[in-house]
C-alpha positions in Angstrom: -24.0 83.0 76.4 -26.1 84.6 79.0 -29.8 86.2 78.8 -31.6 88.1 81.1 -35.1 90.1 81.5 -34.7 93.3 82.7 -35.9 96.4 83.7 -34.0 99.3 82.7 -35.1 102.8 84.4 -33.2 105.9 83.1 -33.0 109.2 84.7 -34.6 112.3 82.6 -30.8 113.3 81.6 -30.0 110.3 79.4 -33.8 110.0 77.3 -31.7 111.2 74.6 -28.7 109.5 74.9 -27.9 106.0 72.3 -27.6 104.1 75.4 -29.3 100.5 73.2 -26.8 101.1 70.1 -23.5 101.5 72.8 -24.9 98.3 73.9 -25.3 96.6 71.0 -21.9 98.6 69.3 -19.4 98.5 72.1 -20.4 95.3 73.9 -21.6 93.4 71.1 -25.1 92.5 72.9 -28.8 91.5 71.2 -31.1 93.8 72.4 -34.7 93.0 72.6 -36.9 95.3 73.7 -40.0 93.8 75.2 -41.7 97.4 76.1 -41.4 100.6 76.7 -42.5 103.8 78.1 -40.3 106.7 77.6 -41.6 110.4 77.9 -38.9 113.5 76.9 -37.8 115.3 79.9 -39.1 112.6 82.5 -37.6 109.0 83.8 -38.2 106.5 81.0 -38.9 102.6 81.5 -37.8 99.9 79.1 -38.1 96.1 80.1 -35.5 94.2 77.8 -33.9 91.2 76.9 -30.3 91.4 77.0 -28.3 88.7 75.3 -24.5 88.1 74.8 -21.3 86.6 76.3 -20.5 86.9 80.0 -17.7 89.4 79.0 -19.4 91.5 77.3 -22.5 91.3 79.2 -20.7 92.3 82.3 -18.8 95.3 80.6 -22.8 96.3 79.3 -24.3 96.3 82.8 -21.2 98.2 84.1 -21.9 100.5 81.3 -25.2 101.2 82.5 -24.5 101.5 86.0 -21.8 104.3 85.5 -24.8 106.2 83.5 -26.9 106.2 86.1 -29.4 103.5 85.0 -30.9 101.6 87.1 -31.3 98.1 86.8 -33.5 94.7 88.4 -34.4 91.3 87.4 -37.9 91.5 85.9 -39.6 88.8 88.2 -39.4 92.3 91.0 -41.9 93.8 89.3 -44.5 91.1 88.2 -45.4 89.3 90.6 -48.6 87.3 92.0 -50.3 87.7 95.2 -50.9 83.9 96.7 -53.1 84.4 99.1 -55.5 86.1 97.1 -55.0 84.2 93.9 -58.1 81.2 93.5 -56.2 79.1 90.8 -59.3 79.8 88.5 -57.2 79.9 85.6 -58.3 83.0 84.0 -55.2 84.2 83.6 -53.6 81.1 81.8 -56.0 81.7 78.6 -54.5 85.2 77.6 -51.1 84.8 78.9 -49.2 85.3 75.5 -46.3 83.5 76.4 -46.9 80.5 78.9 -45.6 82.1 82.0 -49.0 81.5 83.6 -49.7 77.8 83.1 -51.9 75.5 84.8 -50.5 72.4 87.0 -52.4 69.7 85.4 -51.5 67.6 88.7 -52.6 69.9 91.2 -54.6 71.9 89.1 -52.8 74.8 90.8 -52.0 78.0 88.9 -48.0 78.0 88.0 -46.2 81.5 87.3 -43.3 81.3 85.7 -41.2 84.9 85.4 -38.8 84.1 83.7 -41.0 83.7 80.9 -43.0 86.8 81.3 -42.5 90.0 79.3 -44.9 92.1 81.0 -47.0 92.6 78.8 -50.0 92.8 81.5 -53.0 91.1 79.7 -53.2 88.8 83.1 -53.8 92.1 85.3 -57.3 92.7 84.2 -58.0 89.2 83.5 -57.6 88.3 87.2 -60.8 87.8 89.0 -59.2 88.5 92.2 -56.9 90.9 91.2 -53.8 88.6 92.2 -51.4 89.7 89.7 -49.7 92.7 90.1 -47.2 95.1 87.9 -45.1 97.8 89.7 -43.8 99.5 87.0 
């Protein structure tokens, strides 16, 4: 069984296409949309959480490609600037889901993305403005 974060970005042509029930139909795959921005006649923006066997989750991400999505990991767009980040820890208290943790060793600030949905409660709670969302 494999699961991945993702962000999906879909060209204005498909906004009204069932792309997520093909998914979940034909390739069998638990879709879990973490969030979404999609606006009729412009690109729309879905990070997700994809989840099924290798198979299937193969013949999904094929599927997408071929439409014209376009798809990357998403730890590319949330990511923290080290040489401006002060390891104050302000960002540890509202992250919702432990992927900003404190090292209670080094007393370093640890990010983990693969636990991060994006949600981007750490942006404004960054003193220094260290973390960053592209999307």
């Amino acid at each position: 069984m494999i699961t991945k974060r993702i962000v999906l970005k879909f060209p204005s042509k498909l906004i009204d296409k069932p792309i997520v029930y093909r998914l979940v139909k034909d390739y069998g795959l638990v879709f879990n949309i973490l969030r979404a921005r999609v606006t009729p006649k412009e690109e729309g923006e879905m990070v997700v959480e994809l989840q099924g066997e290798q198979g299937n989750f193969s013949g999904g991400v094929k599927y997408l490609k071929d439409l014209g999505v376009k798809m990357q990991p998403l730890s590319q767009d949330v990511t923290r600037d080290d040489a401006r980040c002060t390891h104050c820890g302000a960002c540890v208290t509202v992250c919702p889901t432990g992927a900003l943790r404190m090292d209670k060793e080094t007393m370093q600030v640890v990010f983990e993305s693969e636990k991060c949905i994006a949600c981007e409660v750490c942006v404004p709670a960054c003193p220094p403005r260290a973390m960053k969302v592209k999307f």
